[in-house]
N, C-alpha and C positions, 0 to 999 in steps of 0.2 A: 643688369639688364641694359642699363647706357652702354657700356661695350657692345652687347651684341645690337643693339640701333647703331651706333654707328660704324661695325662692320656689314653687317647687309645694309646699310646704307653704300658706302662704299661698293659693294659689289653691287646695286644697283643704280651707281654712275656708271659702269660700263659700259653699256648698251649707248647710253646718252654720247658718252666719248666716241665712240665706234662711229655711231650714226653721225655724230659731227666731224668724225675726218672724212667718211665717203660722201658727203657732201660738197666738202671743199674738193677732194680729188675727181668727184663727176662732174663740177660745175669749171673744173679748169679742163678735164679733159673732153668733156661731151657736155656740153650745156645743152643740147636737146633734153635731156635724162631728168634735168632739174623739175619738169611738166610733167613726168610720168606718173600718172596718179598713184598706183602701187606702190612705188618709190617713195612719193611725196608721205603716204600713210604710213607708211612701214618707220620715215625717219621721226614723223609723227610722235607715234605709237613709244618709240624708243627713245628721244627727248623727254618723254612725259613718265617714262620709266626713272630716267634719271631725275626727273622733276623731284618724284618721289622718294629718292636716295638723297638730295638733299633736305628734305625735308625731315628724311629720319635720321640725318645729321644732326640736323641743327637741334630736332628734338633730346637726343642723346647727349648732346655738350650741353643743353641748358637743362638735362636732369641731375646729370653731373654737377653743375654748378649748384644748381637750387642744393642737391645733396652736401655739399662742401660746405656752403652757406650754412646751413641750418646747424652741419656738427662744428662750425667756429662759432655761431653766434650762441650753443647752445651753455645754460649754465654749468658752470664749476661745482659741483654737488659737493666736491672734497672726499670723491672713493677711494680717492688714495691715501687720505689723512686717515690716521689713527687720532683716537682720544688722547690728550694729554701732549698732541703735538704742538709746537709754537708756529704760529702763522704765518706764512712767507713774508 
């Protein structure tokens, strides 16, 4: 389940990335464009996409961890010992 969070997370920094280059490349080529309110919503809209893709990033690496955590710190039951074996 962590994989697939942070693969659709990952596919939803795209938009976010997108939106942040046509920003840079409309505010050097046509700085009028930067006031357009459609525009301004849409890169909005798409920033806040991305917002959410790191979010289910971050979500995804700290379930992974907490998961990793839990099977190192969990005890040694000794399933793999047989009776009559000598102790490490």
């Amino acid at each position: 389940m962590a994989i697939l969070m942070i693969l659709l997370g990952l596919v939803l920094l795209l938009p976010g990335l997108c939106a942040g280059a046509f920003v840079v490349a409309f505010g050097l080529t046509e700085p009028k464009s930067l006031v357009d309110p459609e525009l301004v919503l849409l890169w909005a809209v798409s920033i806040a996409i991305a917002a959410g893709g790191i979010f289910l990033i971050r979500g995804g690496r700290r379930r992974m961890r907490d998961r990793a955590g839990a099977r190192d710190a969990a005890p040694d039951r000794g399933a793999d010992r047989h009776p009559g074996d000598t102790p490490p």
